[in-house]
Structure formats: C-alpha cells, structure tokens
RODO-2510 file (C-alpha; in nm, 4 decimals, decimal comma):
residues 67
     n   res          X          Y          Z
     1     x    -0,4519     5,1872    -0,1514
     2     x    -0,7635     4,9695    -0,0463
     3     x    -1,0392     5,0353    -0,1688
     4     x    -1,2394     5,0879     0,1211
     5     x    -0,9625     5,3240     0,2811
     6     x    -1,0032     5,5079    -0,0246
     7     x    -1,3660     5,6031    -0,0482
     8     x    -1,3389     5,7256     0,3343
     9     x    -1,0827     5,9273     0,1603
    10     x    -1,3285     6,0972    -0,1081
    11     x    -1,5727     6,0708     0,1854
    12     x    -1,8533     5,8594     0,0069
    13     x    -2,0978     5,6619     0,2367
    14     x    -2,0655     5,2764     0,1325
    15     x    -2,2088     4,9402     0,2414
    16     x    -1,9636     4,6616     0,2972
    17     x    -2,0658     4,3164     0,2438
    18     x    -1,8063     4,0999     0,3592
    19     x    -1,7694     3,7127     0,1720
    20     x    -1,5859     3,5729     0,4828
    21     x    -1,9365     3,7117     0,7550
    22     x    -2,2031     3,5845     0,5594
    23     x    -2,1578     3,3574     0,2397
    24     x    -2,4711     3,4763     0,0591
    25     x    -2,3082     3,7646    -0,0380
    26     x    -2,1073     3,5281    -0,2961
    27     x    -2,3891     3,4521    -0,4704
    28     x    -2,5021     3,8331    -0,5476
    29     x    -2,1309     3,8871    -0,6710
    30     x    -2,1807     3,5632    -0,9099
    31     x    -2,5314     3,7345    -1,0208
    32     x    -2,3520     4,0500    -1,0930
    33     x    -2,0946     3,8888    -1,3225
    34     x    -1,8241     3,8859    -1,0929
    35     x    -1,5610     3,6558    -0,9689
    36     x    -1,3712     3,8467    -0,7964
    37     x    -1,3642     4,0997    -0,5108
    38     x    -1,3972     4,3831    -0,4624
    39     x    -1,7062     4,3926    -0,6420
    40     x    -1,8495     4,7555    -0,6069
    41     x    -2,2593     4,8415    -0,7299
    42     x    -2,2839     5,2286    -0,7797
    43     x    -2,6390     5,3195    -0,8013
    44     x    -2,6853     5,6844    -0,9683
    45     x    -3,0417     5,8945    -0,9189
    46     x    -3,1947     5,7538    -1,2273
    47     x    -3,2120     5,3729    -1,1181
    48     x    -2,8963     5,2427    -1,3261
    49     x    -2,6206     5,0349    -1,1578
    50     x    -2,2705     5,0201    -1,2238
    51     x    -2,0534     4,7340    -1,1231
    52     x    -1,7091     4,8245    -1,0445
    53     x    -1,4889     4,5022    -1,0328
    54     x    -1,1431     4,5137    -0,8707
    55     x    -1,0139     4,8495    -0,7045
    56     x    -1,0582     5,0725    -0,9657
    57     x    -1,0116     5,4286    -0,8905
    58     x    -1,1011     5,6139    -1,2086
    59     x    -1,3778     5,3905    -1,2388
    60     x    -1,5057     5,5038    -0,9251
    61     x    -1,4573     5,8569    -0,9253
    62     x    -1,6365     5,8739    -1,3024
    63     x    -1,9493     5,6914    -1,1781
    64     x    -1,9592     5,8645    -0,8138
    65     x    -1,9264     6,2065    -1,0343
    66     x    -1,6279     6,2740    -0,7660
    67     x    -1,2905     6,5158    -0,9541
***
C-alpha cells in the first residue's frame, strides 16, 4: 500500500511535497539525511521530529501514537 493511501486510511492530516512540482523540496530531503522518497517528518507536541524514510508502517503508527 502507498503510503499516502495509507495515512488517509488511519485518517492523519499530512502535507505532501512533491520532488517532480517543485525541486526545492530535494534539497530539504538531502538536509534531513535522506536519499530517498518517501521521506516523512512527524512532528510530536514537544518540538521533536522524526524522519520516517521509505513506507514504513510501524514506524508510522509508533510515532503518530496511532494502534
């Protein structure tokens, strides 16, 4: 499954920031580490980040606090 199919799925709000529209979003994937996509930032109420590279579901659901 894709991974923006599933978080509509688990019904989280997201940003997408397509490579192919606007080619400075490369850059802010090569400043988070990344090479790859998707690259996902989870931002949780107490100001850290988590990157997410590559469709990873368990990932996801641990840092988005989903079951």
């Amino acid at each position: 499954m894709e991974e923006k199919a599933w978080l509509s799925q688990q019904n989280v709000e997201f940003e997408e920031r397509n490579i192919r529209n606007d080619a400075s979003y490369i850059d802010e994937v090569v400043a988070l580490g990344s090479q790859s996509t998707p690259t996902t930032v989870i931002e949780d109420g107490t100001g850290q980040r988590h990157v997410v590279v590559g469709f990873q579901a368990g990932k996801l659901k641990e840092h988005l606090h989903l079951s």
